[in-house]
C-alpha positions in Angstrom: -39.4 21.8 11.6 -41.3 19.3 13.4 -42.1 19.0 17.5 -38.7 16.9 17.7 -36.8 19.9 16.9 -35.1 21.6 19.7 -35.9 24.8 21.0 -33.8 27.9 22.4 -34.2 31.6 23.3 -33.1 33.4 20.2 -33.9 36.6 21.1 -32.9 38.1 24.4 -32.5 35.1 26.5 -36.3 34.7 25.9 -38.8 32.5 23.8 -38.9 29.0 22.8 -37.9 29.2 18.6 -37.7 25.6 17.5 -33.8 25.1 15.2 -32.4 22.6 13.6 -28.6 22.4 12.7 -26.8 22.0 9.8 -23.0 21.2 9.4 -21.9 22.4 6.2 -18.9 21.0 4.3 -17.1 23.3 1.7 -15.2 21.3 -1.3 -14.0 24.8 -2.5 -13.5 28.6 -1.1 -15.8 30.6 -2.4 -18.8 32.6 -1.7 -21.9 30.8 -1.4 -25.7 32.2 -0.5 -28.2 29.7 1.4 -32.0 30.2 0.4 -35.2 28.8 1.9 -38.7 28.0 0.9 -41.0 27.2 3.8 -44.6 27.9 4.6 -43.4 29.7 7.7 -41.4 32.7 8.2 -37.8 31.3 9.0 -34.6 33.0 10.2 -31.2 31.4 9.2 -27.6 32.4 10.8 -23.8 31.2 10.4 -21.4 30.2 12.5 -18.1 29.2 12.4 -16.9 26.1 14.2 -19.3 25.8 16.8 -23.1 27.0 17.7 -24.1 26.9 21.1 -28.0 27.5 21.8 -27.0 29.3 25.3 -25.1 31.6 23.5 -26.7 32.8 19.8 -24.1 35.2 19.3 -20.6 33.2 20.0 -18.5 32.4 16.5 -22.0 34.2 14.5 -20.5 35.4 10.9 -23.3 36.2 9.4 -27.6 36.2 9.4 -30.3 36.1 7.1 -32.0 39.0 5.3 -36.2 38.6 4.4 -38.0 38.6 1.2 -41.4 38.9 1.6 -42.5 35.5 1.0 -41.6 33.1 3.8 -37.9 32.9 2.7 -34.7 33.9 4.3 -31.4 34.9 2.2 -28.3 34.8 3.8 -24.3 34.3 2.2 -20.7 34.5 3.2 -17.4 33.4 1.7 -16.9 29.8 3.2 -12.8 28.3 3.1 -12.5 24.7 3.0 -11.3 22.5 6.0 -13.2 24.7 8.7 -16.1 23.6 10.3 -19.7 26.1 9.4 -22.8 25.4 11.3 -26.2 26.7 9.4 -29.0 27.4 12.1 -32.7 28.1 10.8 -34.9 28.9 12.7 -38.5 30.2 13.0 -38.5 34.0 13.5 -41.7 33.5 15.8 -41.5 31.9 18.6 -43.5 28.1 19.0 -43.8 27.7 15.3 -43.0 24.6 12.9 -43.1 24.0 9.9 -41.1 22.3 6.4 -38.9 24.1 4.6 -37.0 23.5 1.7 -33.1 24.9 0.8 -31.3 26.3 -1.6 -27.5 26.7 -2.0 -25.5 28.0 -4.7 -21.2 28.5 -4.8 -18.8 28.1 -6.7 -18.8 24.1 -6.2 -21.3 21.5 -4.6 -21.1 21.6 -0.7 -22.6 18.7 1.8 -25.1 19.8 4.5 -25.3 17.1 7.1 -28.2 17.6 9.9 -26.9 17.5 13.0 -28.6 15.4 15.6 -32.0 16.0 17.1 -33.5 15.3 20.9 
């Protein structure tokens, strides 16, 4: 996550956590866990056809669990032909940093970042 990543109140209405979006595009039903390496502490979340920043909790399915290493875990069955957005996160607020993930499913998926400001 970089300064051009936007930023939103994740946690009560309150904070500035800098996001970026992912669509995610399923070629087969299935379940499918998301995994991240970053050198920040990062929270991930997904929704089903829409995410809106106002809102954190509208069309939410499912959020992350920790390990203890910078990484977020997170999984859900995903059906073909709907729409999933992926949000990470920083769990802190006014933090940035790269990060890295990791997806495995039952077939390959295509993550497409959504745009930035």
């Amino acid at each position: 996550m970089t300064e051009e990543n936007q930023v939103y109140p994740r946690v009560c209405g309150t904070g500035n956590y800098h996001y970026e979006t992912i669509e995610i595009s399923v070629l087969q039903s299935g379940s499918y866990t998301f995994d991240s390496n970053s050198t920040v502490l990062l929270y991930g979340y997904i929704y089903k056809n829409s995410f809106n920043p106002s809102y954190p909790n509208e069309n939410l399915i499912t959020e992350s669990n920790f390990t203890n290493d910078n990484r977020f875990n997170l999984g859900d069955y995903l059906e073909i032909n709907t729409l999933y957005i992926l949000v990470v996160t920083t769990f802190d607020p006014k933090v940035r940093g790269p990060f890295t993930l990791f997806v495995t499913g039952p077939n390959n998926i295509t993550l497409n970042q959504i745009g930035r400001k």
